[in-house]
C-alpha positions in Angstrom: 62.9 10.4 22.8 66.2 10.8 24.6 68.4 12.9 27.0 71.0 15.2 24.7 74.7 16.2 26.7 77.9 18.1 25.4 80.8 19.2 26.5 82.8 21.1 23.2 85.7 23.6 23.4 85.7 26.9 22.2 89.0 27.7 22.0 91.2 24.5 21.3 91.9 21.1 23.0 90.2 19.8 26.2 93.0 18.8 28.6 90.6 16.4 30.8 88.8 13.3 29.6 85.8 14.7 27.9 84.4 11.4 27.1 84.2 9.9 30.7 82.8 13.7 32.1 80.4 13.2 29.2 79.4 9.8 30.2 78.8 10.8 33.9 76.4 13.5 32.5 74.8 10.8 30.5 74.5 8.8 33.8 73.0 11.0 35.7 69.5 11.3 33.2 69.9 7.9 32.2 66.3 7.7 33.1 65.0 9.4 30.4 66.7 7.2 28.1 67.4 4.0 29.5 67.6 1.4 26.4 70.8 2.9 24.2 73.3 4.8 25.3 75.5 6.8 22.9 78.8 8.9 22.9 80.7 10.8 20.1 84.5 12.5 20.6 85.2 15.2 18.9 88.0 15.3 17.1 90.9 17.4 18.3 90.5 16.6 21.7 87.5 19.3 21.7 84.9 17.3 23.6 82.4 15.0 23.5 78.5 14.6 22.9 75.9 12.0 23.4 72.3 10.6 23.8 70.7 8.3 26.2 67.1 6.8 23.7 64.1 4.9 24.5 63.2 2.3 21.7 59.9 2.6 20.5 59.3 -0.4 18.5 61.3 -3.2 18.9 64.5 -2.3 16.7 66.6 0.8 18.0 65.0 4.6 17.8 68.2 6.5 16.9 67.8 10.1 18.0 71.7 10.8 17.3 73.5 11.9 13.6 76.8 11.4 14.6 78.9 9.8 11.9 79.4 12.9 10.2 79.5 16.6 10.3 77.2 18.5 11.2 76.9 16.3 14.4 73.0 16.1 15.2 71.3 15.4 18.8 67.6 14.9 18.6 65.0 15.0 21.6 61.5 15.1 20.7 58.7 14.0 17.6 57.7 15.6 14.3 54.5 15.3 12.5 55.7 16.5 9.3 55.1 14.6 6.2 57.7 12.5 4.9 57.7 8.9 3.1 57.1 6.3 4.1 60.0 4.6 6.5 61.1 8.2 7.0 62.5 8.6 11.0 61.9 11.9 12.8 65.6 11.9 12.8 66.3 11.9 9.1 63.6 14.3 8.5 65.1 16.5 10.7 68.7 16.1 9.0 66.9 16.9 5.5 64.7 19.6 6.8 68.3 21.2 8.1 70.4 20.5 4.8 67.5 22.3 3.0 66.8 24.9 5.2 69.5 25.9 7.4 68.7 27.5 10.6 65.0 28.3 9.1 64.4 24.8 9.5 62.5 25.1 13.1 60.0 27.5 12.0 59.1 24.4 9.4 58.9 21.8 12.1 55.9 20.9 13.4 56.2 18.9 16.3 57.8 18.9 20.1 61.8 19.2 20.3 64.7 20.1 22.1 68.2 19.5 19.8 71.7 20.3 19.7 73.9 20.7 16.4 77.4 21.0 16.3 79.4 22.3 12.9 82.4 21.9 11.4 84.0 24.8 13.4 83.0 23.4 16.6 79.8 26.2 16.7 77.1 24.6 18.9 73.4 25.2 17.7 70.7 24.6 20.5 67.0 24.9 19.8 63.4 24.4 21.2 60.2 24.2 19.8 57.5 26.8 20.8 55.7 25.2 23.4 58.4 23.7 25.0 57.9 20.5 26.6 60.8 19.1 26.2 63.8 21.1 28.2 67.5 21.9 27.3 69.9 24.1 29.6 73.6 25.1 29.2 76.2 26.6 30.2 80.0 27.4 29.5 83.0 27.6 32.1 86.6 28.1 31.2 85.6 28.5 27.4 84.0 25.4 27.7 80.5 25.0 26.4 78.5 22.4 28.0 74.3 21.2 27.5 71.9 18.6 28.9 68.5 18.3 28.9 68.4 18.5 32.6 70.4 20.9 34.6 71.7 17.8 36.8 73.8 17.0 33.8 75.6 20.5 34.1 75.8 19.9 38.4 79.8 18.9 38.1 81.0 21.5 35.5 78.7 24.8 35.6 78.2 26.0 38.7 76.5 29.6 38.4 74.8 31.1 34.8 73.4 28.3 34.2 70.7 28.6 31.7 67.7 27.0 30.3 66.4 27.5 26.5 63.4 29.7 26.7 60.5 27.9 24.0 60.6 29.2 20.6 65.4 30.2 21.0 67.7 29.3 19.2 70.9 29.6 20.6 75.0 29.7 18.5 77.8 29.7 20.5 79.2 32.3 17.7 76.1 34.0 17.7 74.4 34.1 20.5 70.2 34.0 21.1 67.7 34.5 18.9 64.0 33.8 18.3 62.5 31.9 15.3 58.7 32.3 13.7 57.0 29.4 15.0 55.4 26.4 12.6 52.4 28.3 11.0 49.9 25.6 9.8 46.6 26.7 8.1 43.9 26.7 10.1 40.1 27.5 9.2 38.4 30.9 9.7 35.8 30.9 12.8 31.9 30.2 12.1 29.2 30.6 14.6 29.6 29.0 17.7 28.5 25.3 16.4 29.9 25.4 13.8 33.5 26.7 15.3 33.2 23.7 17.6 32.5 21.3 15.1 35.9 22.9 13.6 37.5 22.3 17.4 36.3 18.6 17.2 37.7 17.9 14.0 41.1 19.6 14.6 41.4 17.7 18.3 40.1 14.2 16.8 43.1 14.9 13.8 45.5 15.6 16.2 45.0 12.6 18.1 45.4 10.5 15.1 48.3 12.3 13.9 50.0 10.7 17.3 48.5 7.2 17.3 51.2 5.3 16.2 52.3 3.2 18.6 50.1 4.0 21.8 49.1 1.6 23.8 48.0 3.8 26.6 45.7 6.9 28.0 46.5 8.8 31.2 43.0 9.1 32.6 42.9 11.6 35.4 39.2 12.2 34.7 38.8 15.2 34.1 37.3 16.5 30.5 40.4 17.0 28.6 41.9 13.4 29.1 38.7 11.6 28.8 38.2 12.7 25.7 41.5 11.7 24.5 40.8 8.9 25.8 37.0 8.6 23.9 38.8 9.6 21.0 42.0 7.4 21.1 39.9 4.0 21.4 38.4 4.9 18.0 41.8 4.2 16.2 42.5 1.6 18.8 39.8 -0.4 21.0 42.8 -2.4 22.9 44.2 0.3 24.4 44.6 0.9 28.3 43.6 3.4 30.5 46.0 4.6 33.7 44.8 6.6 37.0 46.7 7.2 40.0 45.4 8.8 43.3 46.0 9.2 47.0 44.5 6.4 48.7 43.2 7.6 52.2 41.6 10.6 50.3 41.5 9.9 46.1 39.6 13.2 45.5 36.8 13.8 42.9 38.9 12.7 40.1 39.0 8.7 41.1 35.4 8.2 40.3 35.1 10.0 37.7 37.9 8.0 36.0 36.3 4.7 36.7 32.9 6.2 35.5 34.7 7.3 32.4 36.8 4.2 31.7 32.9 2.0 32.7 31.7 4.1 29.6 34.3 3.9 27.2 34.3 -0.5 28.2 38.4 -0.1 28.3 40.9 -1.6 30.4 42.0 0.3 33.2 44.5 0.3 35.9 44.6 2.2 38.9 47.4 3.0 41.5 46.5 4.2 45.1 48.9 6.3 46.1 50.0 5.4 50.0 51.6 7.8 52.8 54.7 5.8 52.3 54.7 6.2 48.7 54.1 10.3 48.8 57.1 10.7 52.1 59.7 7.9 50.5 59.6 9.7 46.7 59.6 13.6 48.3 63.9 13.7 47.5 62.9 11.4 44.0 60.1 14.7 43.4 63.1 17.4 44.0 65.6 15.8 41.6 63.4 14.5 38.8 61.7 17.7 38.9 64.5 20.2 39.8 62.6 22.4 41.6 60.8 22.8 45.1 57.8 24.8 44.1 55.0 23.4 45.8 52.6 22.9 43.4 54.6 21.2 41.2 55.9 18.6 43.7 52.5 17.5 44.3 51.5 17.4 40.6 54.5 15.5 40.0 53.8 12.7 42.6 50.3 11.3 40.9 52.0 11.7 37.3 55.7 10.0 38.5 52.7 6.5 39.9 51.3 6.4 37.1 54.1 6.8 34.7 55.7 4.0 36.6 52.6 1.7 36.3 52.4 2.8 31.9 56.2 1.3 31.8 55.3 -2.0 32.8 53.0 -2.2 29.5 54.2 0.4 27.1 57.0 3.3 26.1 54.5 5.9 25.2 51.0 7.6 26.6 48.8 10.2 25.4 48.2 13.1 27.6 45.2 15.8 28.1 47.4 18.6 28.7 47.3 21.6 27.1 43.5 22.3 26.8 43.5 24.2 30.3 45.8 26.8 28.5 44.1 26.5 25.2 40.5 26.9 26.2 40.2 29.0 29.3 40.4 26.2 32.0 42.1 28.6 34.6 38.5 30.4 35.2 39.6 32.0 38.4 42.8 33.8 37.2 40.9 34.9 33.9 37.9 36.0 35.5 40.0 37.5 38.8 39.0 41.0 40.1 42.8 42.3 38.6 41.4 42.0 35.0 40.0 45.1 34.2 39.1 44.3 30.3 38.7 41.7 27.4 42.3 42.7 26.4 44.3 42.2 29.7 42.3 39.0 29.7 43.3 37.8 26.9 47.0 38.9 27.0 46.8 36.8 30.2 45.6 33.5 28.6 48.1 33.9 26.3 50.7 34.4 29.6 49.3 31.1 31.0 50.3 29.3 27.5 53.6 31.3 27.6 54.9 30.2 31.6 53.7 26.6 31.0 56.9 25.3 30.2 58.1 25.9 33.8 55.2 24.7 35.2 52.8 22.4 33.8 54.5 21.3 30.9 57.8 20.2 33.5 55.8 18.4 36.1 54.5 16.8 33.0 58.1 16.1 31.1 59.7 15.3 34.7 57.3 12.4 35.7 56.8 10.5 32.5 60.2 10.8 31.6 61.4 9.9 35.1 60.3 6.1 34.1 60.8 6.6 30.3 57.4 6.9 29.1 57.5 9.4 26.1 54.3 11.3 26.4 52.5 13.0 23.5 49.8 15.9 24.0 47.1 16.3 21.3 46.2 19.7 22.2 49.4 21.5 21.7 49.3 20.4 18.0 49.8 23.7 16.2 46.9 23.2 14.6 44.5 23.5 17.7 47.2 26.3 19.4 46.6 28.7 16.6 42.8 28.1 15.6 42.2 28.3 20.2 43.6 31.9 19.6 41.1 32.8 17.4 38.5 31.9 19.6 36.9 34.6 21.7 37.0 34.3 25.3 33.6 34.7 26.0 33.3 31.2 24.4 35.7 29.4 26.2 34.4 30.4 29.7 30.7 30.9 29.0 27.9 32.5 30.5 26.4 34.2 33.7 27.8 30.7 35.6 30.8 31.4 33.7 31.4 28.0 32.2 35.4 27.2 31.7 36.4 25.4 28.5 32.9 25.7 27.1 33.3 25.2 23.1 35.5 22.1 24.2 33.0 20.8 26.1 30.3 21.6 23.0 32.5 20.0 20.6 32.3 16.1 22.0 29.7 16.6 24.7 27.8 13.8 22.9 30.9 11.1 23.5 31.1 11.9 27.3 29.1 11.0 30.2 26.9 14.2 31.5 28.8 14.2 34.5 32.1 14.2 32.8 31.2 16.8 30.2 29.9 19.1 32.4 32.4 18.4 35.7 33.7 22.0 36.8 37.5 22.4 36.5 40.1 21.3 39.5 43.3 22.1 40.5 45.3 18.9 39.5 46.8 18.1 43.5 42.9 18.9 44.2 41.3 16.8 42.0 44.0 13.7 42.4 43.5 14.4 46.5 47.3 15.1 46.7 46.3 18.4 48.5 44.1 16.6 51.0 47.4 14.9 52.6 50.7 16.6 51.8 50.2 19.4 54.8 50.1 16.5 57.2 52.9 14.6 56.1 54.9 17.7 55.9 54.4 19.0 59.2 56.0 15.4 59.9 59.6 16.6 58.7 59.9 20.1 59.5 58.3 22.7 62.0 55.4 24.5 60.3 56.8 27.7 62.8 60.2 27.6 60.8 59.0 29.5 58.1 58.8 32.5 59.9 62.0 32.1 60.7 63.6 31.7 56.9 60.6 33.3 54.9 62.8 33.7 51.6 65.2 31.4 49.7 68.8 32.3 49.4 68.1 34.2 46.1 65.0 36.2 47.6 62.1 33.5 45.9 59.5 34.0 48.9 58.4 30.3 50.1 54.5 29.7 49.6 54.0 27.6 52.7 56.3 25.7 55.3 56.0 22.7 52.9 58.2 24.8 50.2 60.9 25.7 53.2 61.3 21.9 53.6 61.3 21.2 49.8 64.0 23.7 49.5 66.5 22.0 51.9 66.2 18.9 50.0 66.8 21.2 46.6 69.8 22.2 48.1 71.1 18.7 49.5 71.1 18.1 45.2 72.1 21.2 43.5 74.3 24.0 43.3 73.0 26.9 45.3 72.7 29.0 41.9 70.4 26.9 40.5 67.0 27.8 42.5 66.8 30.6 40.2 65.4 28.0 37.9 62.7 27.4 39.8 59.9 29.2 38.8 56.4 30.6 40.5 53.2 29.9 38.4 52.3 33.6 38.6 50.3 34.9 35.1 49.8 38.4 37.0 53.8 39.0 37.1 
């Protein structure tokens, strides 16, 4: 629920004015937290910390413990019981005092956070699935964090580093792992009655995020629809969201409306126009902070529809996750390179594993570019751990090899045919982005040019011409250094 910053000394007094280098940070990802923002000195002259939060409800959503030692910074939402009245916050703090640093393996939710003790040691740690990001960084024995490396662009200029999922790093220390939450799940049954389990689990884990939605993205594909199916039985008034590219809106257009028509819901589209995709191209590179391809064009649909949720609400369920979960990547699993059950499961475990830099970011970068927390039923640790006990041959089914099978067995009867049995897109494919970015491209730079500057400065081959041109603007916004962060969606490497 916020964007996290520090900037503490590890070895004495801070000569500079941490608090107004701290509040440029701030600044600078003040969209993901637009409604409070928050800064604590340290005492001693050692630094400073804060929060930028979005309010969920209509009094203030603190995300900061900062009156007292240890200082707490808080990104992110647990589903942990607590009583009644209980903020995500204080169960965090009393999870913490209890537990120590075993705490994370007890959380079950999505989280990025920063502590900071007594003796100035700086704790930073990520849930398993990683959704939400955190990098640092340190420079003249100074430590610095932010939830987006644009924070660190003025005071670390090379090392920077982002929080792998599942770390936890001390600035006395250094990085470790942590177990992750382990909920109880049940044991597998035949095939009806393991997606009968799979219903149950997904229609539970929607619930368990309910409070306070008021929204669906709806791309229309199967994993969002039946969110969406799902959602309107705990609330009926709530409003669907689909973005696409006008001149060429792609499959998944219609089968939103058709979707949205069946369900009898609200729904509001955005058509995406040429202006729209060529105007936000630099927006794309510095929400995103990145120039891979496929994640520029996933993050244009997401950042239009993000902005047309804010208008009504602070917070939208998503269907991400299930393509990871339940064999939705049917060409990569069932590519000529996997020789064997075993390498193909050790690769659907990959796709879960690298999803943070990919998926999960385009996802984090364009809701949170407007504000919009977003919260994603299927990577409840409930429906992670019972997916990996599901064998593949279920998930993607058959002699037509059928991706996401059980899922679709599990709530074919609250779907419309078409939907429940639509084949599996790319997500630029199915939104039409792919259709239209070429063209407007070649536009801005010389599709020949490539040949010329195959490679970025830190040998990161480019996938098309459209890359080479995404790069410059990259480097118009960040240090040089930091295209190392920018990741390939590659399962095979």
């Amino acid at each position: 629920m916020a964007s996290i910053a520090g900037i503490i000394s590890q070895h004495g007094k801070i000569d500079d004015d941490s608090t107004k280098h701290l509040g440029k940070m701030l600044k600078l990802m003040r969209h993901r937290g637009p409604d409070n923002s928050i800064i604590r000195t340290l005492t001693d002259d050692r630094g400073a910390v804060g929060a930028n939060e979005v309010n969920l409800t209509p009094r203030k959503t603190y995300c900061t413990a900062l009156e007292e030692t240890p200082l707490i910074l808080f990104d992110g939402e647990i589903y942990n019981e607590r009583p009644e009245g209980q903020t995500d916050l204080d169960l965090f703090k009393e999870y913490y005092e209890k537990y120590d640093r075993d705490c994370f393996s007890r959380l079950d939710g999505s989280f990025s956070c920063a502590i900071i003790e007594k003796d100035e040691e700086v704790l930073l740690a990520r849930d398993h699935v990683g959704a939400r990001p955190l990098f640092f960084g340190s420079d003249d024995s100074i430590f610095y964090f932010s939830s987006e490396m644009k924070g660190l662009i003025d005071h670390v200029q090379f090392n920077i580093q982002e929080l792998a999922p599942g770390c936890l790093y001390s600035t006395k220390k250094g990085m470790r792992t942590f177990e992750p939450f382990a909920p109880e799940v049940p044991e597998l049954g035949d095939m009806k009655e393991t997606a009968t389990i799979l219903r149950e689990l997904v229609i539970e884990a929607v619930k368990r995020r309910m409070s306070g939605v008021e929204a669906v993205s709806l791309s229309g594909g199967l994993d969002s629809s039946i969110v969406a199916a799902i959602a309107k039985e705990f609330n009926p008034d709530l409003k669907l969201f689909t973005s696409a590219v006008k001149k060429a809106p792609g499959p998944d257009l219609e089968n939103a409306k058709l979707m949205a028509d069946y369900l009898g819901m609200e729904h509001h589209i955005y058509l995406i126009t040429d202006s729209d995709i060529t105007d936000f191209i630099s927006d794309a590179v510095w929400y995103l902070e990145s120039f891979d391809e496929d994640c520029i064009s996933g993050i244009i649909s997401n950042y239009y529809t993000s902005r047309m949720v804010k208008e009504y609400s602070n917070l939208v369920l998503v269907g991400e996750g299930a393509d990871e979960l339940f064999g939705g990547y049917r060409l990569v699993l069932k590519n000529p390179k996997v020789k064997s059950e075993e390498q193909r499961e050790r690769l659907a475990q990959k796709l879960l594993d690298i999803a943070y830099n990919t998926a999960l970011r385009r996802l984090d970068r364009a809701w949170m570019a407007n504000a919009v927390i977003y919260r994603t039923p299927y990577l409840d640790p409930r429906i992670v751990a019972f997916s990996k006990k599901i064998p593949m041959n279920w998930k993607i089914y058959g002699e037509k090899q059928v991706e996401k099978f059980i899922l679709r067995e599990a709530f074919r009867d609250i779907l419309p045919e078409k939907i429940a049995n639509r084949e599996k897109l790319r997500f630029a494919m199915g939104t039409g982005m792919d259709d239209v970015m070429d063209d407007l491209v070649s536009d801005k730079i010389d599709r020949q040019e490539i040949k010329q500057r195959p490679k970025a400065a830190y040998g990161l081959p480019f996938a098309s011409f459209k890359e080479l041109y995404y790069y410059d603007e990259f480097l118009r916004l960040f240090p040089p250094s930091y295209e190392k962060q920018t990741i390939r969606w590659d399962p095979f490497k």
